[in-house]
C-alpha positions as CSV (number, residue, x, y, z in Angstrom):
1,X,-5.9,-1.6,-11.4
2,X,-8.4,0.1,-10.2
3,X,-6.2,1.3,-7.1
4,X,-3.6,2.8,-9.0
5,X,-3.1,6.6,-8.0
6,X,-0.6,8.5,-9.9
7,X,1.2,10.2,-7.0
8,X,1.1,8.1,-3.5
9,X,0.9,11.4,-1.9
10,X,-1.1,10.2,1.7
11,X,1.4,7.3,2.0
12,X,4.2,9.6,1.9
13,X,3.2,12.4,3.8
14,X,2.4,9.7,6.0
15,X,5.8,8.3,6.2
16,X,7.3,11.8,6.7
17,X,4.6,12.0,9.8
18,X,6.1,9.5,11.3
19,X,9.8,10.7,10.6
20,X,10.9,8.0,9.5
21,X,14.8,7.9,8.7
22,X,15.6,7.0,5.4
23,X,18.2,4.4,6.7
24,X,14.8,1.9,7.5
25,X,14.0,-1.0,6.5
26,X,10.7,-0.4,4.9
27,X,8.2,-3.3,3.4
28,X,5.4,-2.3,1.1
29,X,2.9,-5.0,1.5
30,X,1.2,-5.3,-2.3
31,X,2.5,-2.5,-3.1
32,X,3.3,-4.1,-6.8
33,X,3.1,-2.0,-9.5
34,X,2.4,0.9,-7.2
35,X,4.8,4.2,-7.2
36,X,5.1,4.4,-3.9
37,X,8.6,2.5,-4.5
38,X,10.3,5.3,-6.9
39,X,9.6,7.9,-4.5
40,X,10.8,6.4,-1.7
41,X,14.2,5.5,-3.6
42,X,13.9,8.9,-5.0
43,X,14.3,10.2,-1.5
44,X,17.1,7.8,-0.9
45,X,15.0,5.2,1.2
46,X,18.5,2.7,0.8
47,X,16.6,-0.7,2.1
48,X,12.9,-0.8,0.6
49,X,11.2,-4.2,-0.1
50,X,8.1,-4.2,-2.3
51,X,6.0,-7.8,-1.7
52,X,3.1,-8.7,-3.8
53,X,1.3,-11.7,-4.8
54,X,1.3,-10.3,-8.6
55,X,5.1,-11.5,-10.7
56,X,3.2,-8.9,-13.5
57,X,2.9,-6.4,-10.7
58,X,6.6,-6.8,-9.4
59,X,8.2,-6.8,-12.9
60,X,6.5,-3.5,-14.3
61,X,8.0,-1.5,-11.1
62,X,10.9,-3.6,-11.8
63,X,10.9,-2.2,-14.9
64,X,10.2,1.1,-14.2
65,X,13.6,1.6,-11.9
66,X,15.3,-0.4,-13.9
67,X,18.6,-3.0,-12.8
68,X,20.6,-1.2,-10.4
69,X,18.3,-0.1,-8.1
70,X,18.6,-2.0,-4.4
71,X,15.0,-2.8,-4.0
72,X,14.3,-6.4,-2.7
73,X,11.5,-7.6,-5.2
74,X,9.2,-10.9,-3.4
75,X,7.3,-12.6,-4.9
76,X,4.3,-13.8,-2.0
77,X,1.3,-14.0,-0.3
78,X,1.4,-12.0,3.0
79,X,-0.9,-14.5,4.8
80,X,1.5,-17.3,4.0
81,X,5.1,-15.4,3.8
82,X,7.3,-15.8,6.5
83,X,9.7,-12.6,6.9
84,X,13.4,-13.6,7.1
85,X,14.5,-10.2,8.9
86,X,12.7,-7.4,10.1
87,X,11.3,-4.0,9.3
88,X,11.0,-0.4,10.7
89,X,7.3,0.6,8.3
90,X,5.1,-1.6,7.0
91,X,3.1,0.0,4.6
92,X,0.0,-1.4,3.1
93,X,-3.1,0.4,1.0
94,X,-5.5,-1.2,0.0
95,X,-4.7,-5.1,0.8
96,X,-6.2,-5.7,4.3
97,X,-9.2,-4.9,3.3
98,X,-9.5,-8.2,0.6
99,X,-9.5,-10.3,4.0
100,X,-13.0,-11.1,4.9
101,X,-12.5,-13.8,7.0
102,X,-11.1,-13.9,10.6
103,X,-8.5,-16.6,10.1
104,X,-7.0,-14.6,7.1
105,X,-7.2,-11.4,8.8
106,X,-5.5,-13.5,12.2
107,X,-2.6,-14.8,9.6
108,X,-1.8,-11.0,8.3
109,X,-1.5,-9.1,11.5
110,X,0.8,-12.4,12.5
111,X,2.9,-12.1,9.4
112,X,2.7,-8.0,10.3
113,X,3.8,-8.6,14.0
114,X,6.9,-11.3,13.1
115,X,8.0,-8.6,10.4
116,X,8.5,-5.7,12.4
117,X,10.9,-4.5,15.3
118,X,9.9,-2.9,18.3
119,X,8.9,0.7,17.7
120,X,8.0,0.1,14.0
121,X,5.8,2.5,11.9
122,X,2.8,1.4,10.6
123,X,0.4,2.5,7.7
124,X,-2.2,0.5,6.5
125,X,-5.2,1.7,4.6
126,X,-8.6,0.5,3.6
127,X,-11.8,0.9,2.4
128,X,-13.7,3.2,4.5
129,X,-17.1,2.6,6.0
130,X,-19.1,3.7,3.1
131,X,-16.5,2.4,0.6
132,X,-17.3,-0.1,-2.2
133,X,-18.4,-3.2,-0.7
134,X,-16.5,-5.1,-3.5
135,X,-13.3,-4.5,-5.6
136,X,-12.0,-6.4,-8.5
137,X,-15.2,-8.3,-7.8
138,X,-14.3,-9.4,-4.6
139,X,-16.3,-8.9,-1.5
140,X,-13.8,-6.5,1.2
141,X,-14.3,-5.5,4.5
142,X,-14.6,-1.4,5.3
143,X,-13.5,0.1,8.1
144,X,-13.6,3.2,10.2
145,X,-10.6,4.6,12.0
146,X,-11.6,3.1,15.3
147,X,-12.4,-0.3,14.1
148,X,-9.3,-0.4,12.0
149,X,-7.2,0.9,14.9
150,X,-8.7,-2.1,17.4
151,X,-7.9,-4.8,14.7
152,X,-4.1,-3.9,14.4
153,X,-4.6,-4.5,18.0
154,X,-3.3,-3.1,21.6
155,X,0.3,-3.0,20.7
156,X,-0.5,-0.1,18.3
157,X,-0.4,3.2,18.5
158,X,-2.4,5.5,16.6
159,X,-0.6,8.7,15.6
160,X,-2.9,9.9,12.7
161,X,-6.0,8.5,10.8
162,X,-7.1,10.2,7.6
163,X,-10.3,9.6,5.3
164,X,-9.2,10.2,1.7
165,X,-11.5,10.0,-1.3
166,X,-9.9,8.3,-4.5
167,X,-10.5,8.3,-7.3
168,X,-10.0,5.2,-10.0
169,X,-8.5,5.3,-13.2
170,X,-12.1,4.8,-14.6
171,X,-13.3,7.9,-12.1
172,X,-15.0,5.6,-9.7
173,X,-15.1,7.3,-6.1
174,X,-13.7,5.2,-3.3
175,X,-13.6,6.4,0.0
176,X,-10.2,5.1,2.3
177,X,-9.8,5.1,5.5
178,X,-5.8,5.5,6.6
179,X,-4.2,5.0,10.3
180,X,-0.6,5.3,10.8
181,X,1.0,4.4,13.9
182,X,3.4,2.3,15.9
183,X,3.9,-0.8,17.6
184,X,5.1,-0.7,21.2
């Protein structure tokens, strides 16, 4: 878990950049085991979705807030799930980047276009540039604001990009590269 950060601090300040209401729907794309969940429910975010490929993932966060929280737990894929409603953020760190080839990287930003309303928020962050060129020993593609702007495409907005330099659990340096945004 070599992405695990103890306080999502970026992704929130981020979401608070883009003032969005609490009363969104908000989907965080692998966001798994991440804590990103808790502090959104903690500041009464009432429709939050967590979606990750990882049932281990799911059900330690699951665990974490315990039964009667109202988070929507799935269990997916994002190049292969097929969003039954819509949402007002996506936010995704550190999953893009795994998708190395073009049709993958077609299939997420169709999943992320079908899953989001007009006017959405968006927050996706990878590996920067001069990030690792492999994580969990799999090869990932980096990117630099620019680039990662012109692949969520022309119906995106930029509001803010941010580099941010993380730190693993193991205190390997990995450099990210954040843009948050909206659709039009």
């Amino acid at each position: 878990m070599s992405w695990f950060q103890p306080e999502p601090a970026v992704s929130l300040d981020l979401v608070h950049r883009l003032e969005v209401e609490r009363s969104t729907a908000v989907v965080d794309v692998g966001g798994g085991a991440s804590l990103l969940v808790d502090r959104l429910v903690g500041e009464g975010y009432g429709d939050v979705t967590v979606l990750d490929a990882s049932e281990v993932a799911l059900a330690e966060a699951r665990g974490r807030l315990g039964p009667n929280t109202s988070v929507t737990w799935l269990h997916a894929d994002v190049l292969s799930w097929r969003p039954d409603r819509r949402y007002g953020l996506w936010h995704d760190r550190a999953v893009f980047h795994f998708f190395t080839a073009d049709e993958d990287r077609s299939a997420y930003l169709r999943c992320l276009s079908a899953a989001l309303v007009p006017g959405a928020a968006v927050i996706v962050a990878t590996f920067a540039e001069d990030g690792p060129e492999r994580c969990s020993g799999l090869p990932v593609s980096r990117y630099s604001p620019g680039e990662l702007a012109e692949v969520l495409g022309v119906g995106f907005h930029v509001v803010e990009s941010r580099r941010e330099v993380h730190t693993t659990p193991a205190g390997v340096v990995q450099p990210f590269t954040w843009v948050a945004g909206r659709t039009t």
